[in-house]
N, C-alpha and C positions, 0 to 999 in steps of 0.2 A: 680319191675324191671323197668318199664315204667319209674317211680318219680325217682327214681336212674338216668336214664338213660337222663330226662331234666334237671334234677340239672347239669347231668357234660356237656349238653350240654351251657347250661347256661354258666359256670364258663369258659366254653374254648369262646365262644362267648365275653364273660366278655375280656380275655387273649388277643384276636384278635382283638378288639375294642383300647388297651390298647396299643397294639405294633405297630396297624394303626396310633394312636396318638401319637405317639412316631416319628414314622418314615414321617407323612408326614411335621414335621417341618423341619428335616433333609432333606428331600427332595427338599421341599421350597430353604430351603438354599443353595442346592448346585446348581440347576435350577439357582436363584438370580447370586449366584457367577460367574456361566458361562455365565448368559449373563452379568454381570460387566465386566467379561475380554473382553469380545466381544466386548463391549461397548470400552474398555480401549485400544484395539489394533487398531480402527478405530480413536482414538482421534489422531490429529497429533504430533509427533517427536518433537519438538522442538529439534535442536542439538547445542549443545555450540563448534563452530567449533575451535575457540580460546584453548580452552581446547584440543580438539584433536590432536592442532598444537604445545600443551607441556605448552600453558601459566596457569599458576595457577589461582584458582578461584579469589585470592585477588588481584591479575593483571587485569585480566580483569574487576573485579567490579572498579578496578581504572581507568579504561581506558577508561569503557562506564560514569564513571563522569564526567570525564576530556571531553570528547567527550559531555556532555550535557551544562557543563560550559563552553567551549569558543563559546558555541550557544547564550544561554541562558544569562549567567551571568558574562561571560570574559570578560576584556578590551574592546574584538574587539567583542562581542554581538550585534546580532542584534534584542532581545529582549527590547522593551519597555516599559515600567509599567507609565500608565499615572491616577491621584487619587486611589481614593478606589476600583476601580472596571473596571478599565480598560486596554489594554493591548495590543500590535499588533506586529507584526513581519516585519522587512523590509527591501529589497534587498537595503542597504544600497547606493550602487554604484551608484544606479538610483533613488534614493530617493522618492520609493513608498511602501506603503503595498502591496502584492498581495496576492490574494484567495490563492493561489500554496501555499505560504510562511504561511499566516495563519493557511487554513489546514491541513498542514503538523505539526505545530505547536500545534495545537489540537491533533494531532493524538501520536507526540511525549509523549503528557501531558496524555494523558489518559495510552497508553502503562507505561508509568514511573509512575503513580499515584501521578501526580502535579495535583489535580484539582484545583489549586487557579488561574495556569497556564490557566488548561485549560477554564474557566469559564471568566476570565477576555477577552479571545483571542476572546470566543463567541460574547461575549458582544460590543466587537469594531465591528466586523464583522457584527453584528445585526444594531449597530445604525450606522455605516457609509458606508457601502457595500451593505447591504442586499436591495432590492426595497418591498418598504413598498404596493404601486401600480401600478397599469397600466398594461401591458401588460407582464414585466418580473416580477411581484410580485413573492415573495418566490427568488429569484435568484439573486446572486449578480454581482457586477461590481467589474471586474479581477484587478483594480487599482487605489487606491487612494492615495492621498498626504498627509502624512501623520502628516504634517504641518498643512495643509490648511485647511484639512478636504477635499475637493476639489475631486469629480472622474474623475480621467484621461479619463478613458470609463467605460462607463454605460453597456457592454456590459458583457457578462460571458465565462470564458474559463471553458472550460465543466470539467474538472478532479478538479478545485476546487472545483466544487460543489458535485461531487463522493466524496473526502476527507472529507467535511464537515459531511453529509450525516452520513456516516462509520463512522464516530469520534464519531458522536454524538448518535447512536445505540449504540457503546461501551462505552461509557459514562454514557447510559442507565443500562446498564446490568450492569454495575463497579458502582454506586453510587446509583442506585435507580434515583428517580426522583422528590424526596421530599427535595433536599438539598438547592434548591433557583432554577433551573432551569429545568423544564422537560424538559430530553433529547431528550425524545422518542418525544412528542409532537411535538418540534421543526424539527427532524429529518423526521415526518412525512407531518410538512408542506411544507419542498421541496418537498418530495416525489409526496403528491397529488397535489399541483401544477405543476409539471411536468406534470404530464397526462393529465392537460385542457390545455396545452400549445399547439395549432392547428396550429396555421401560422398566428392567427391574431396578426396584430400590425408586423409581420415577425418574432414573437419569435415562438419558438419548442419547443419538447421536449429535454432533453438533448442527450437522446438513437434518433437515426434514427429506426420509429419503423419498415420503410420496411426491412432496413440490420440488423436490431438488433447489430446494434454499436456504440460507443461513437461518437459523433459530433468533430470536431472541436470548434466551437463555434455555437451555439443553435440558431440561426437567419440566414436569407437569402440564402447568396448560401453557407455558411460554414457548413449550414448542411449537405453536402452531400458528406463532406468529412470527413478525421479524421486524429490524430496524434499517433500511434502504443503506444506511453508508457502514452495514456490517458486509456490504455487496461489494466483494473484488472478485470482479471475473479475473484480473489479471494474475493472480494469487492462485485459482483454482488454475489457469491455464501451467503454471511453474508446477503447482504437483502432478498435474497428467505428465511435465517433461521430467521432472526429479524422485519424486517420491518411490516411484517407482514399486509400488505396493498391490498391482494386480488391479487398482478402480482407476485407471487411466481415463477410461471411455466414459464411467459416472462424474467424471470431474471437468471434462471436456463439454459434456451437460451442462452442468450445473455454472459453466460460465455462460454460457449461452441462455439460457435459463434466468442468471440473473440480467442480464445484458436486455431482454425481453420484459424482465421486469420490471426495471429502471424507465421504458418506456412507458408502461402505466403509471408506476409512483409520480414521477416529476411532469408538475401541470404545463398543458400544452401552450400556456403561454407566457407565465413567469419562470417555468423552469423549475418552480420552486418545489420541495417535498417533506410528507411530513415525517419529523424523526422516528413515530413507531407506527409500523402500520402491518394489513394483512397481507398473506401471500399475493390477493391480486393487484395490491399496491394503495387500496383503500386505508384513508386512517384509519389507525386503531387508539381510542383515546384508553385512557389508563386510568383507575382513581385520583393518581397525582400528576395528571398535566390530559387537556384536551388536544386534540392534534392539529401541528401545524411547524413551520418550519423553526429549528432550534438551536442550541446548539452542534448535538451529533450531526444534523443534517449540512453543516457547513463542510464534512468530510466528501461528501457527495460530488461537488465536482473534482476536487482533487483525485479520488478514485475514475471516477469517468476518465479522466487526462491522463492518468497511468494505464491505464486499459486500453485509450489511442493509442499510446506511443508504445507503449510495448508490442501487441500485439492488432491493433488492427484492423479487428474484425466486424465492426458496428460504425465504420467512420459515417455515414452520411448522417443516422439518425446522432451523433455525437456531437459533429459540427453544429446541427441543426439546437440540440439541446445548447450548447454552450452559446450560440449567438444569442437565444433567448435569455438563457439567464444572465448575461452579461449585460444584454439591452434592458433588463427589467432592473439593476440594477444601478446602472449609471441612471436613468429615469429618475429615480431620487437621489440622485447627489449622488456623485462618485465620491467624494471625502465625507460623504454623511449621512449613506443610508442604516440603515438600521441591522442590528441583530438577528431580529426575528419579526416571523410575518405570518401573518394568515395565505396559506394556498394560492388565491387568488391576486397577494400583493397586498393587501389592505392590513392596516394596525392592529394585534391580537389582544382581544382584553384582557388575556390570561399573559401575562410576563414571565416565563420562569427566570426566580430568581437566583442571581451568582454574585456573591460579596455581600456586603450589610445594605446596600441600596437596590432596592427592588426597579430596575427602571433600561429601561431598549439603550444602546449603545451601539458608535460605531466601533467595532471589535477587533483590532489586528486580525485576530485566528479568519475570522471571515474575511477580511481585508485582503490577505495569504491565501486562502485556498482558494479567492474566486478569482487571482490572477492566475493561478493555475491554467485555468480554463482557458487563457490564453494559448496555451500548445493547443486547442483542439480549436478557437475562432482564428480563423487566416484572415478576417478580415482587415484591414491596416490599421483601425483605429482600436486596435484589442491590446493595444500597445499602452493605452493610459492607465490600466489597471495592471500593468508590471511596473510603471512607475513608481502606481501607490503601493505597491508592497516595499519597491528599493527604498522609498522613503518612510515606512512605516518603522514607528522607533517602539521594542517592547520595554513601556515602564508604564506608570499607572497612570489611570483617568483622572480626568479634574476631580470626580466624584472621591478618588482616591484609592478606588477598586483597582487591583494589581496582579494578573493573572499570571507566572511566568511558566506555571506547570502546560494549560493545554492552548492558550494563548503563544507560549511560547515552539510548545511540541510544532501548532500548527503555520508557525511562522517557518522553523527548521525545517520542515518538511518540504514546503512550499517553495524558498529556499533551493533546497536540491533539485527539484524539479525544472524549477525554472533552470538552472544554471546547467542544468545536461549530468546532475551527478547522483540522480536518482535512476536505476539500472539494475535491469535481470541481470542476474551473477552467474556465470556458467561456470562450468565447470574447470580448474586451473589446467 
């Protein structure tokens, strides 16, 4: 009875051993599963707003070409391919490369996967920008001639170097780092140059590390002020995940930080803000322009809408911005508000001027980034300023003024965004 009664304890031991094994793969896998969804619901949206507004996928894949071709490769391109290996971008009008235009050029080339684009852009930027020593090593000068070779200034506008930076992290992760150029390495020698950047020789860091904000420009007294659309939190959030350099947690700040500031800059009820101002978000006028909104500041909602979608973390006060300044906008004419305004909305006596004719313009670049904005208003009628961007054609004004360098940057940009192909680049 005893031998009976181990054998069946045995075989049911056996049974229970068998269904344990059975089931804890099952297990496993549906544990896995749930945290993939989890995983897959915090990954960002990307939304094809183009699509929502009726246009067919083979529309708009023709229209973000068409939109990289008159950059890049059109008649009026301000793309240049000089021998085998080299390449720059240039605000044609004024007959320089700048960090801005570069940047942004890399940034195009990795999102789109040109890297012949992107690698040639690098490589000008390295041998004729970059400061090889002294005091700004690792940083470049915001402008060279592109003729000459010749730097205009030796000096750095801080958000070029944020774009290079981000380009070249996602460049990392998109190709690896065996293909002729480490990204990462490169990305990392700004990085840690930045941080022995003290004050001697008057250069800085590019971050003001007391406000934890982007500089103006990273020397003397410009440090201690800034310009609202050099503010990507989105950009500081990718180095805390990529960079990987030990200031995770100060970059993790400093998005937030800006994200807080953004709230003071932009008026509480046009939306509007001025392109150079103090840390607390008050203008800062300058000898050569009074404050108020301009060109730089039409980057401003475009970065807002990349900081939704990516990450996230400011939705209410972001919505709330974008309905205003959408609404302060259409208010005067959706096909024919203005360039540039005073604060409050009102006409600014001061114009800065771009082209030979000194005078307010409805602008493509503005036209393009203030549909942006539409990823971050849900309301249904945010839908008429993606129209005007589909329908906005970049060639010149009646005046004859013909911007293709940041008119056009800012229509490409724009462009991507709206179409779902503007995108954190993780890791392959």
């Amino acid at each position: 009875m005893n031998k009976i009664s181990w054998q069946n304890c045995f075989r049911i031991s056996r049974i229970i051993v068998m269904i344990l094994g059975l089931l804890v793969p099952v297990l496993a896998i549906s544990q896995n599963k749930k945290k993939s969804e989890k995983m897959e619901s915090k990954r960002p949206q990307y939304r094809n707003l183009f699509k929502e507004a009726g246009y067919s996928q083979v529309e708009i894949d023709k229209k973000l070409a068409k939109a990289y071709y008159d950059v890049f490769e059109g008649p009026d391109h301000v793309y240049f391919e000089e021998g085998d290996s080299l390449g720059y971008v240039s605000d044609v009008k004024n007959n320089d490369a700048r960090t801005e235009g570069m940047s942004y050029g890399m940034m195009v080339a990795v999102q789109l996967d040109k890297k012949e684009v992107f690698d040639r852009l690098w490589h000008w930027s390295v041998k004729y920008m970059q400061h090889q020593t002294g005091p700004r090593e690792a940083y470049f000068a915001w402008s060279v001639n592109p003729t000459t070779k010749k730097q205009n200034s030796p000096g750095s506008a801080s958000d070029g170097e944020l774009y290079y930076i981000t380009s070249l992290l996602f460049a990392s992760n998109k190709w690896g780092n065996d293909t002729g150029i480490n990204y990462y390495k490169e990305a990392r020698r700004i990085l840690d140059a930045m941080w022995k950047k003290d004050g001697t020789g008057n250069i800085y860091n590019l971050i003001n590390v007391e406000h934890k904000q982007i500089t103006f420009v990273p020397e003397g007294k410009s440090y201690n002020w800034t310009d609202p659309s050099y503010h990507l939190p989105a950009f500081y959030e990718v180095w805390a995940l990529y960079a990987k350099d030990g200031h995770e947690q100060f970059y993790k700040e400093c998005a937030d930080v800006s994200r807080e500031f953004l709230h003071r800059a932009c008026h509480p009820i046009t939306g509007l803000n001025s392109d150079y101002t103090e840390f607390s978000g008050e203008p800062h006028p300058t000898p050569w322009m009074p404050g108020g909104f301009r060109y730089d500041s039409w980057r401003v909602p475009m970065n807002i809408a990349m900081d939704y979608t990516w990450f996230g973390k400011d939705k209410k006060w972001q919505e709330d911005y974008a309905l205003r300044f959408q609404n302060f906008l259409r208010s005067k004419g959706l096909e024919t508000y203005d360039d540039q305004f005073n604060l409050d909305g009102s006409t600014p006596e001061f114009i800065l001027q771009a082209g030979p004719v000194k005078k307010l313009r409805h602008s493509i670049g503005l036209v393009s980034t203030a549909a942006t904005a539409s990823l971050v208003n849900h309301n249904k009628g945010n839908l008429d300023f993606v129209h005007a961007v589909w329908n906005a054609k970049l060639e010149p004004y009646k005046d004859g003024y013909f911007d293709p360098y940041y008119d056009g940057l800012m229509h490409l940009f724009s462009i991507m965004h709206l179409s779902g192909k503007y995108q954190i680049i993780t890791p392959q």
